[in-house]
NUMARDO-945672 format. One record per residue: residue in three letters; x, y, z of N, C-alpha, C in turn. Coordinates in pm, whole numbers, plus 50000, padded with zeros to 5 digits. Layout:
BEGIN
ALA;X;Y;Z;X;Y;Z;X;Y;Z
...
This chain:
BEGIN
UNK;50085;49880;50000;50000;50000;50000;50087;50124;50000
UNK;50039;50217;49867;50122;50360;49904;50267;50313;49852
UNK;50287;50234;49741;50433;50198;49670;50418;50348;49591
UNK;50336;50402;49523;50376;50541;49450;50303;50651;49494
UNK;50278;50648;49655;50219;50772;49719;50371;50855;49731
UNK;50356;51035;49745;50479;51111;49766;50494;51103;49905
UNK;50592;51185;49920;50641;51192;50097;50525;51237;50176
UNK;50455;51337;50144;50353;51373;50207;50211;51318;50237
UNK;50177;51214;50074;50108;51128;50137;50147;51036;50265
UNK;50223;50961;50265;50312;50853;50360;50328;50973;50498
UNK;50322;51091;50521;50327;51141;50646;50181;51155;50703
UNK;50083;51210;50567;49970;51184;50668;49883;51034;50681
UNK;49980;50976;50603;49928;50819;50653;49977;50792;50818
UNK;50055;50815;50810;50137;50752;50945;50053;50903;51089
UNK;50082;51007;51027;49979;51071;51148;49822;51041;51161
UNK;49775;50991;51090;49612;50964;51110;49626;50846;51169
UNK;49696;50770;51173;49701;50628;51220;49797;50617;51326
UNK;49848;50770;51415;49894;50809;51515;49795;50848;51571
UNK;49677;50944;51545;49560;50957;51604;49463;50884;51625
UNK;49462;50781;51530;49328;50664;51592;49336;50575;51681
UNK;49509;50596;51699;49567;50556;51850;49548;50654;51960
UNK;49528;50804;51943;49562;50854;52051;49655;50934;52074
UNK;49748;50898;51995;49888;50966;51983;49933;51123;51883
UNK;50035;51133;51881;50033;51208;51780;50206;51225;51741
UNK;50237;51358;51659;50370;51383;51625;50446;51459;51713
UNK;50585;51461;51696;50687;51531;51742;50801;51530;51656
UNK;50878;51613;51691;51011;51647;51602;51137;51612;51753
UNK;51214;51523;51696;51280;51472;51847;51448;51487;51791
UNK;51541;51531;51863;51661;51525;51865;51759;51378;51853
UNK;51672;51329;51994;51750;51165;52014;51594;51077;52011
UNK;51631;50972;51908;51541;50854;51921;51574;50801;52042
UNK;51683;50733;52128;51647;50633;52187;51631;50714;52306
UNK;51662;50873;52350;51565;50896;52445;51444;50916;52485
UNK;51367;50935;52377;51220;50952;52395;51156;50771;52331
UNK;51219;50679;52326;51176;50551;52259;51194;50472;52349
UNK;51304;50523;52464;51268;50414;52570;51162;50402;52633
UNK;51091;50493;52661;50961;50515;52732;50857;50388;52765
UNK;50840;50378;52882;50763;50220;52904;50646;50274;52836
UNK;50571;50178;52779;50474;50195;52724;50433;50295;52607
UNK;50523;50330;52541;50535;50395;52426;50523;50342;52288
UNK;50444;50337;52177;50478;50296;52075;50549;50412;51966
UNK;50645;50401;51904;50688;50468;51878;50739;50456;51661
UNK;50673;50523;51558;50716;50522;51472;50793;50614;51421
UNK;50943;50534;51414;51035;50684;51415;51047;50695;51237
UNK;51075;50798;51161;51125;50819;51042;51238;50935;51032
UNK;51325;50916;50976;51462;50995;50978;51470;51058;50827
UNK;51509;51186;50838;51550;51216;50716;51500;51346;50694
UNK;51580;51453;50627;51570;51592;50616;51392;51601;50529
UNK;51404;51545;50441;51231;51575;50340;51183;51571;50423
UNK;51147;51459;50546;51050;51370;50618;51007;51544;50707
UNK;51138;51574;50745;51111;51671;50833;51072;51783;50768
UNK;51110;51835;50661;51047;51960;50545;50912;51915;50569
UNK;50832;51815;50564;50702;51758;50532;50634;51825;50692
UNK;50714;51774;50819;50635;51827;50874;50663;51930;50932
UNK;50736;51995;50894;50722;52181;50918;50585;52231;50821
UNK;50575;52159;50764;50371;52223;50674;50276;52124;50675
UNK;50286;52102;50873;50183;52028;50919;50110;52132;50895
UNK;50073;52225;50906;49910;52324;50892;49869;52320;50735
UNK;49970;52293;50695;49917;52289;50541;49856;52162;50512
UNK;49867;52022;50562;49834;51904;50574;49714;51868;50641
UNK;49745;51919;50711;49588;51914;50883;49522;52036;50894
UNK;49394;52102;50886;49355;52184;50914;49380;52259;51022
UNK;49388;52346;51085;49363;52343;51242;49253;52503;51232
UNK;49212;52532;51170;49133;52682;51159;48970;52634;51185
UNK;48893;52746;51218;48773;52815;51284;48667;52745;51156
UNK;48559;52706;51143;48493;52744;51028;48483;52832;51016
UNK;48413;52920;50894;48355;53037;50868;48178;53029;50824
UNK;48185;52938;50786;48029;52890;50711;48043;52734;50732
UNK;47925;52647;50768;47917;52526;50737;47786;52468;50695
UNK;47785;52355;50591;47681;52303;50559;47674;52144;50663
UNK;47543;52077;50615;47581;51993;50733;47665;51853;50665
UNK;47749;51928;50519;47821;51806;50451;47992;51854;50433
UNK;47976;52062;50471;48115;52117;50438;48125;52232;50478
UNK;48270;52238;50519;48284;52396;50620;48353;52475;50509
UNK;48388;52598;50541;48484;52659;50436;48573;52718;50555
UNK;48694;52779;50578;48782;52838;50656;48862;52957;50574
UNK;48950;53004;50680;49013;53140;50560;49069;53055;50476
UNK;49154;53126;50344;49207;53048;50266;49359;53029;50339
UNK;49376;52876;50323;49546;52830;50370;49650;52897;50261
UNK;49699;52951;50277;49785;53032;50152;49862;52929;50053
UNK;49905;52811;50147;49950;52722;50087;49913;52584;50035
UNK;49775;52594;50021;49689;52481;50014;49666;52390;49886
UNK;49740;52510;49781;49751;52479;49649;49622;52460;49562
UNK;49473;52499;49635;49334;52500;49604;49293;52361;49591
UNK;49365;52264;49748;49301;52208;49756;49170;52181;49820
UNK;49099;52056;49822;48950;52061;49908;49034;51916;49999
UNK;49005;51960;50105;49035;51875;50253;48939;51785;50266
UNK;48969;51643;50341;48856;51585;50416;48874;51574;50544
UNK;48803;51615;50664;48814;51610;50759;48938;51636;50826
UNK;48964;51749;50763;49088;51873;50812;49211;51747;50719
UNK;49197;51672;50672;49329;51611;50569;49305;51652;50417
UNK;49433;51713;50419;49494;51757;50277;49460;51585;50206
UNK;49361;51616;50093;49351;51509;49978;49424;51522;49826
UNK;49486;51635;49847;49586;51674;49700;49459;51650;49588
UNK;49335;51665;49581;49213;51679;49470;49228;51837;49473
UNK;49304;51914;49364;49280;52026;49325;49139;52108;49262
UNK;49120;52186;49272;49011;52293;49229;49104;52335;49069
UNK;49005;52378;48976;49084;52392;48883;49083;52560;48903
UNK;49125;52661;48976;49125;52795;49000;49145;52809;49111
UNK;49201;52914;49151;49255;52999;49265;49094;53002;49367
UNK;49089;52951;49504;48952;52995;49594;49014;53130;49671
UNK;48860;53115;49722;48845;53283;49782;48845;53198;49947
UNK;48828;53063;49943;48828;53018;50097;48862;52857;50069
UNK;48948;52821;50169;48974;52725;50151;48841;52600;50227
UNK;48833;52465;50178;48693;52390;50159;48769;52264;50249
UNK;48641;52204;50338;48665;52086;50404;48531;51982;50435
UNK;48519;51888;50363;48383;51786;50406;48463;51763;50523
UNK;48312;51761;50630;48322;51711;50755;48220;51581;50772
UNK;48199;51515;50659;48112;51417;50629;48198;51296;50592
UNK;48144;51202;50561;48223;51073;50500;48177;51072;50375
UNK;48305;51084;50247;48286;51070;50115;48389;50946;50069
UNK;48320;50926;49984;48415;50828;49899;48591;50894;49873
UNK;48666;50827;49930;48805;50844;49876;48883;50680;49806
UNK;48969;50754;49723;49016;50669;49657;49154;50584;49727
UNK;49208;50498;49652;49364;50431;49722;49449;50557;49785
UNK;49485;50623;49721;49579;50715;49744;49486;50831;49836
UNK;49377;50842;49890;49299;50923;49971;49318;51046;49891
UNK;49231;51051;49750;49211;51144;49689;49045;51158;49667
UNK;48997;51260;49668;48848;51251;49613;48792;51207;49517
UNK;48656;51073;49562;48694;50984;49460;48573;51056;49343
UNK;48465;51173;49432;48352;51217;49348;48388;51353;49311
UNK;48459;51344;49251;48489;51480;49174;48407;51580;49138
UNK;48280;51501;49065;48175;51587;48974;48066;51661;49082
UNK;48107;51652;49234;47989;51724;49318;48061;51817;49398
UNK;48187;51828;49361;48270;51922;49409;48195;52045;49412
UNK;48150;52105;49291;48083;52227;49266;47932;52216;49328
UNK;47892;52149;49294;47737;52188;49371;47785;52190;49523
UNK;47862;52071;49605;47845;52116;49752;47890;52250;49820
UNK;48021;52288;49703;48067;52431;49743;47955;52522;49685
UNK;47873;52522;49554;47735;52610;49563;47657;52621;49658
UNK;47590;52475;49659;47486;52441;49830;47547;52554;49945
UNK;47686;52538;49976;47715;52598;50137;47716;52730;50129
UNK;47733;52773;49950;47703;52967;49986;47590;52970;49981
UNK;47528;52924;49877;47366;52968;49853;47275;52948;49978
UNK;47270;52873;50052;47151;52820;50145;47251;52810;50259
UNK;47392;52857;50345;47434;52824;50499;47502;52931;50544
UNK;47552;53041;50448;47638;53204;50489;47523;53283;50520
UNK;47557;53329;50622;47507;53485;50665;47497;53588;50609
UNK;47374;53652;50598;47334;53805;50541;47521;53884;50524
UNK;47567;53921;50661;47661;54022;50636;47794;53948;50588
UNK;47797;53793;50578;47942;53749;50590;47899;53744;50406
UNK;47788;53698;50364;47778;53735;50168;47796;53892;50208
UNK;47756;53932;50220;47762;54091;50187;47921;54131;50127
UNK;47966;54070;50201;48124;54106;50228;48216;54019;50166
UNK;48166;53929;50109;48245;53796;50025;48153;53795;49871
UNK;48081;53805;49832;48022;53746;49710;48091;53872;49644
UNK;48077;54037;49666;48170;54112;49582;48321;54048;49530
UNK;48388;54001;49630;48500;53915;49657;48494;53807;49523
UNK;48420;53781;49523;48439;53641;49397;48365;53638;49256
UNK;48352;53796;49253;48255;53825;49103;48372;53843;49011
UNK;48511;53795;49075;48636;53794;48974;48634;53673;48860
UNK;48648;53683;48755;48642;53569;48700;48764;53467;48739
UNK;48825;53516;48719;48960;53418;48764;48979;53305;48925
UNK;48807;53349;48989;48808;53286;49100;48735;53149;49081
UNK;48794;53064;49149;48722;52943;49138;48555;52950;49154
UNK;48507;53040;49230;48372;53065;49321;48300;53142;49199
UNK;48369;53179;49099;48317;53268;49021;48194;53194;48907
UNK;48219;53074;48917;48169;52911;48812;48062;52832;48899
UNK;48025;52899;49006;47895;52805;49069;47816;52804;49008
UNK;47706;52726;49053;47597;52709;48979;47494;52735;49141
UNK;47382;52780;49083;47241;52775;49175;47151;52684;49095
UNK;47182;52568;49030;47122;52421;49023;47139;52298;49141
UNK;46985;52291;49160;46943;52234;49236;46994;52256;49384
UNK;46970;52409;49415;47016;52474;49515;46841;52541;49571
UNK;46813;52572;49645;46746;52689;49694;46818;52812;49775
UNK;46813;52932;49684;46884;53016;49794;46822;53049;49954
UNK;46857;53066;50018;46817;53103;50130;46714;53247;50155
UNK;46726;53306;50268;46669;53428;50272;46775;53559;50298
UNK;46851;53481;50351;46976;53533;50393;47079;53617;50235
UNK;47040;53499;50142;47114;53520;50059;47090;53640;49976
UNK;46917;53590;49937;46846;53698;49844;46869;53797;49887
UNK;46838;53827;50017;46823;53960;50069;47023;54033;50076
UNK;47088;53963;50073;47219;54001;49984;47258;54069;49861
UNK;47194;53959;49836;47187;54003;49648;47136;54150;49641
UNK;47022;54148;49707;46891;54277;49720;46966;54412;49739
UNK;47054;54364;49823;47168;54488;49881;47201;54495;49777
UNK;47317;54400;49740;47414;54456;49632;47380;54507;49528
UNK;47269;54466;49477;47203;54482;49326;47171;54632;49378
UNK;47111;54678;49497;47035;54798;49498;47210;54934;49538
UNK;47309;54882;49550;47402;54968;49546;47483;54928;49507
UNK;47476;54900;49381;47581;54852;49268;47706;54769;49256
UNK;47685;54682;49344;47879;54616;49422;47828;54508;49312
UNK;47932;54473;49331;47949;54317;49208;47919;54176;49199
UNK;47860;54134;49218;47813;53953;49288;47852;53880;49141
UNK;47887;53747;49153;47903;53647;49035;47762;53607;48989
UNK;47757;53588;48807;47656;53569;48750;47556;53508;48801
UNK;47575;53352;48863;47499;53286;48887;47421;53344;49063
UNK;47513;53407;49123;47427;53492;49280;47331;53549;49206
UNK;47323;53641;49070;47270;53769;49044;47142;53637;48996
UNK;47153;53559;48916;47039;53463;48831;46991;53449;48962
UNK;47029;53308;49060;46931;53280;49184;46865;53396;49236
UNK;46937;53525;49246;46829;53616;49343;46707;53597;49221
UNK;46768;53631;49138;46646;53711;49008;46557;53589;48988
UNK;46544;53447;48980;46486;53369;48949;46387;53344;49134
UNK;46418;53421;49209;46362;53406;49356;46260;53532;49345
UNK;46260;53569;49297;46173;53736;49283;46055;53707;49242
UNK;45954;53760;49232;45805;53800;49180;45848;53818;48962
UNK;45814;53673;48917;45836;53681;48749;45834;53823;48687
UNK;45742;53928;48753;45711;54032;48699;45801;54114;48712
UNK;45863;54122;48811;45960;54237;48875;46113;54122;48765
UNK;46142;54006;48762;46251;53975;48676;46249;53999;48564
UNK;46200;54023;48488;46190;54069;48338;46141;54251;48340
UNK;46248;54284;48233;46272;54423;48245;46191;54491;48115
UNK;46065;54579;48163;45959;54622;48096;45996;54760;48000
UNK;45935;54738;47860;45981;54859;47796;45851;54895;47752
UNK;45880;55061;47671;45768;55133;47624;45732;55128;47513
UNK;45634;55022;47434;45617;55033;47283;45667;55191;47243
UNK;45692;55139;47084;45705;55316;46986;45554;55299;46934
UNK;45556;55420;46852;45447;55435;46808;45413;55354;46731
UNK;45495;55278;46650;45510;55144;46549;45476;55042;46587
UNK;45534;54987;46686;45502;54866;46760;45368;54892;46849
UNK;45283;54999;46858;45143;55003;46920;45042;54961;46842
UNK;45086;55025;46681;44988;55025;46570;45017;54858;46538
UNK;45100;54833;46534;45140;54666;46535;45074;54580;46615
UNK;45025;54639;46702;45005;54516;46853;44846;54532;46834
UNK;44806;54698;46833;44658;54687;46812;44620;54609;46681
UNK;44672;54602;46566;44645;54563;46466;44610;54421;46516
UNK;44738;54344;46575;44687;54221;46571;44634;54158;46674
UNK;44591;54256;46770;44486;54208;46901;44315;54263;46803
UNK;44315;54369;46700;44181;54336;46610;44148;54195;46532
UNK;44252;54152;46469;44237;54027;46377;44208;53933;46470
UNK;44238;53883;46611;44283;53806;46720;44067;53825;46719
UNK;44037;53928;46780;43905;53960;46818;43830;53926;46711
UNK;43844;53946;46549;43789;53905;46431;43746;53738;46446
UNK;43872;53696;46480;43873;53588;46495;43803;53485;46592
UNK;43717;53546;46688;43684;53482;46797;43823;53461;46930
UNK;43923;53523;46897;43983;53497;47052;43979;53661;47040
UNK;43923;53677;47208;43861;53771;47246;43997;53842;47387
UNK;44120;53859;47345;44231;53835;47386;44268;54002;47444
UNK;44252;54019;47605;44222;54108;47655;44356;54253;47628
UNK;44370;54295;47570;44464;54418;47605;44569;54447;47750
UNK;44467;54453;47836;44543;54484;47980;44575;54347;48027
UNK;44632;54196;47964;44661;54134;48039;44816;54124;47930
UNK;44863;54161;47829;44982;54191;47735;45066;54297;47833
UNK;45180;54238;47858;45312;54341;47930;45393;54295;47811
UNK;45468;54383;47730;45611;54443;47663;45686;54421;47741
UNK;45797;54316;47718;45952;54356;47786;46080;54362;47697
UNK;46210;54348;47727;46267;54355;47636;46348;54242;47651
UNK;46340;54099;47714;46334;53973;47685;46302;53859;47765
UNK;46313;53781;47744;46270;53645;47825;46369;53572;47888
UNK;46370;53517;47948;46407;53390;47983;46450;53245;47845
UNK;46574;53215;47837;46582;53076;47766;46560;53164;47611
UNK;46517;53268;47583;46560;53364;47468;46426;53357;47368
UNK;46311;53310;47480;46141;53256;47409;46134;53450;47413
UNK;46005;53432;47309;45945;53581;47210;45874;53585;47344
UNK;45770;53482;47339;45666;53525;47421;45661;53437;47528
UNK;45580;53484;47659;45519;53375;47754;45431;53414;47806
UNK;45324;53368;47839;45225;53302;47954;45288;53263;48050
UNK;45220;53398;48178;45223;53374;48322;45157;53414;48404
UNK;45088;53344;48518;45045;53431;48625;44943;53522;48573
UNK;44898;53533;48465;44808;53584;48423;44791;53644;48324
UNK;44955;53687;48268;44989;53763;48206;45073;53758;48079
UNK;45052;53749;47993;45108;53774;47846;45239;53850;47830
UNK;45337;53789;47830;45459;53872;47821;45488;53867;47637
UNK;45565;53946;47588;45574;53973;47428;45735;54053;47463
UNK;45826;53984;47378;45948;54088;47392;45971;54181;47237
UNK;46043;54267;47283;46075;54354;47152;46119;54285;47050
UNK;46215;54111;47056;46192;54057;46914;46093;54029;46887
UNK;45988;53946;46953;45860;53958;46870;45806;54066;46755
UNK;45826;54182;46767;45785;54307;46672;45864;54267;46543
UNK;46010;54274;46633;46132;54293;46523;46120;54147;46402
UNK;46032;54040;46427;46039;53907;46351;45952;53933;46264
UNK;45868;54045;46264;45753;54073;46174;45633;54083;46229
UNK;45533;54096;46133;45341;54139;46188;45319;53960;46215
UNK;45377;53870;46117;45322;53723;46141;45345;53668;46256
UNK;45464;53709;46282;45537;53634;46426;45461;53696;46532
UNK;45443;53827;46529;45399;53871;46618;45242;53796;46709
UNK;45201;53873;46585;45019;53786;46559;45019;53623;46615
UNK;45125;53530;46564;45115;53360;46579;45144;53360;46754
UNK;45257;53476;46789;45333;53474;46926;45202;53480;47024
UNK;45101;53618;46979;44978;53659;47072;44839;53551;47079
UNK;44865;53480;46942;44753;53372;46946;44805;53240;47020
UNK;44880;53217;47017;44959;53097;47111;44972;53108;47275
UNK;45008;53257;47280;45036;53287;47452;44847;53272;47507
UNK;44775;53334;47457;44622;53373;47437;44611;53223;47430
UNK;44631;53141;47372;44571;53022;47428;44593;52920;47541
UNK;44718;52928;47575;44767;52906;47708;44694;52973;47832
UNK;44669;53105;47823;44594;53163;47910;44459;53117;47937
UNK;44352;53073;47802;44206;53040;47774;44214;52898;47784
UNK;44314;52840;47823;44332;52674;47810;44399;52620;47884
UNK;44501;52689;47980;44595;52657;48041;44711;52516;48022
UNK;44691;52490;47915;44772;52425;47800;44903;52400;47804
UNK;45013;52340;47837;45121;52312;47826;45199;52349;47663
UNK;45312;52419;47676;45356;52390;47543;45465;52224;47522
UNK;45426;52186;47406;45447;52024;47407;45391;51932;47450
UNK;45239;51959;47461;45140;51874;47473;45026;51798;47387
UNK;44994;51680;47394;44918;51677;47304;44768;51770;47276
UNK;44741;51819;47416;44617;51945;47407;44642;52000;47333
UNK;44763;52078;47331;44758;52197;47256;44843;52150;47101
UNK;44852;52084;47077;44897;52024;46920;44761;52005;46872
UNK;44672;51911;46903;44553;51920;46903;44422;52037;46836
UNK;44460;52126;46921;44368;52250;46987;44430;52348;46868
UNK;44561;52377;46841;44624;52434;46694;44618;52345;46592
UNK;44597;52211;46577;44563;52193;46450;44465;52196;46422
UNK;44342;52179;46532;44193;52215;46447;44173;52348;46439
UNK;44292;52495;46469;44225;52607;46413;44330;52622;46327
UNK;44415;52526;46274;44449;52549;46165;44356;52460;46012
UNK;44273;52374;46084;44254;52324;45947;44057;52374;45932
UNK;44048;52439;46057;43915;52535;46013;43994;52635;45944
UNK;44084;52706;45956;44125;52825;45904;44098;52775;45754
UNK;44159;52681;45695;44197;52599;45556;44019;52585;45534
UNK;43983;52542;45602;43868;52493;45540;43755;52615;45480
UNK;43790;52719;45599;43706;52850;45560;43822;52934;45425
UNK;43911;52889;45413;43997;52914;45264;43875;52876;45175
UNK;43906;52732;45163;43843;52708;45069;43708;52726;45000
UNK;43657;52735;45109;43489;52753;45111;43496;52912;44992
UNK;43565;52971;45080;43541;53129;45028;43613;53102;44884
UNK;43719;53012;44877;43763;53051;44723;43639;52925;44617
UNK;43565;52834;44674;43469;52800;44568;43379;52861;44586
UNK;43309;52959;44690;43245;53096;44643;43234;53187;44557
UNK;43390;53173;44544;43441;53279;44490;43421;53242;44324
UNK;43452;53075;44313;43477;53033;44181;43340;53041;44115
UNK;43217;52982;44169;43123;53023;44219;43056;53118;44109
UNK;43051;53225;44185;42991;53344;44164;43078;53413;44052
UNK;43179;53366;43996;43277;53415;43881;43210;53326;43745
UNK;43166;53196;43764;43105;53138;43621;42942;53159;43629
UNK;42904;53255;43755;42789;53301;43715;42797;53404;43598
């Protein structure tokens, strides 16, 4: 075991397995005076590295305060010399972060480690360090750290708020910062904004005079038509979510400024589609509403035709 671990693995092998005894390290002058000791077990190792290794026992073993903890991971100041690693249970696992942290990271949980006591789940690295800002830091300790990591170059800067809930603590962070301009990383600014009232997240603009005559035009044809598609429930913004024209929500008909810009058709198809979600409450990608648009597309066709053998009709009269 440990034929191609480095010196430093092989030291904190031998100190963890000094502590599950009880025991621990020292730096000793003379072996056989401190080895005579009745009742002593004693594993001596000789040699200048051995001892380089443990002059950056703190770099190896935690010994610092938490600052934040989840009930799977603490964070502490950053060890200057930690090399961005993530610890398990205050032991250096040499599993690097691929970027410089703003705090150095420790599961105080039991995770899978590998032969060499490296982290064996790599791929949850990022969500548990998301989880412990989003939903376990304090109002003033984000206040004072999320400006801190809106650097790109910071590891913290690449979280995600998937499959996170922010806290209250947090939003109301964000709330600050956003309302006096300090800097938070993309994904803080998305979770607050996706925690808000839909209405207040999407940013509302003022038709031109073009785009009014546009909108009334095709809320008349809409009414021609039998959808009787109310005016005051249409809000203008200037975009969506996921980069959709239009949506149905909460009551309300959202339409963004590409909608106008795609033309009178897009527009018109965007207001008859949202308008039926509202009168139907309809899923998009459902069979209801595949359904429900193809029979007013093939009445539409059918009242084509009617009118053009009317038409043919009354021409060989």
């Amino acid at each position: 075991m440990g034929a191609n671990w480095k010196l430093w693995q092989a030291y904190r092998e031998l100190y963890t397995n000094a502590l599950d005894e009880g025991g621990g390290v020292a730096l000793i002058e003379n072996v056989d005076d401190y080895g005579g000791r009745l009742g002593d077990i004693c594993v001596c190792v000789i040699g200048d590295e051995f001892v380089k290794i443990y002059e950056q026992h703190a770099k190896y073993f935690l010994n610092a305060p938490a600052l934040a903890q989840s009930f799977r991971m603490r964070c502490v100041e950053k060890i200057a010399d930690s090399d961005n690693v993530v610890y398990y249970k205050t032991m250096y696992t040499g599993t690097k972060l691929d970027k410089p942290t703003h705090f150095t990271y420790d599961y105080t949980t039991t995770v899978e480690l590998t032969e060499d006591r490296t982290i064996a789940d790599t791929w949850s690295l990022r969500h548990h360090i998301s989880h412990l800002w989003l939903e376990h830091m304090s109002y003033d300790f984000l206040i004072q750290h999320l400006p801190a990591i809106a650097n790109e170059k910071m590891y913290e800067n690449q979280l995600s708020a998937d499959y996170c809930t922010p806290s209250d603590d947090f939003n109301r962070a964000c709330a600050y910062l956003n309302q006096h301009h300090r800097s938070m990383p993309l994904w803080a600014r998305d979770a607050y904004n996706r925690s808000r009232p839909f209405d207040e997240q999407v940013e509302h603009f003022k038709p031109n005079r073009w785009q009014r005559t546009q909108l009334k035009r095709a809320i008349a044809i809409l009414h021609y038509n039998g959808s009787m598609i109310d005016p005051a429930t249409i809000t203008t913004c200037a975009s969506l979510p996921e980069d959709v024209i239009g949506l149905y929500k909460n009551g309300t008909i959202y339409i963004t400024k590409e909608a106008f810009e795609r033309g009178f058709l897009t527009l018109l198809g965007t207001l008859y589609e949202e308008y039926t979600h509202l009168t139907t409450g309809y899923e998009d990608g459902t069979n209801r509403l595949q359904n429900l648009l193809v029979d007013k597309v093939a009445n539409l066709m059918q009242q084509v035709y009617e009118m053009d053998k009317d038409t043919e009709t009354e021409g060989s009269e």
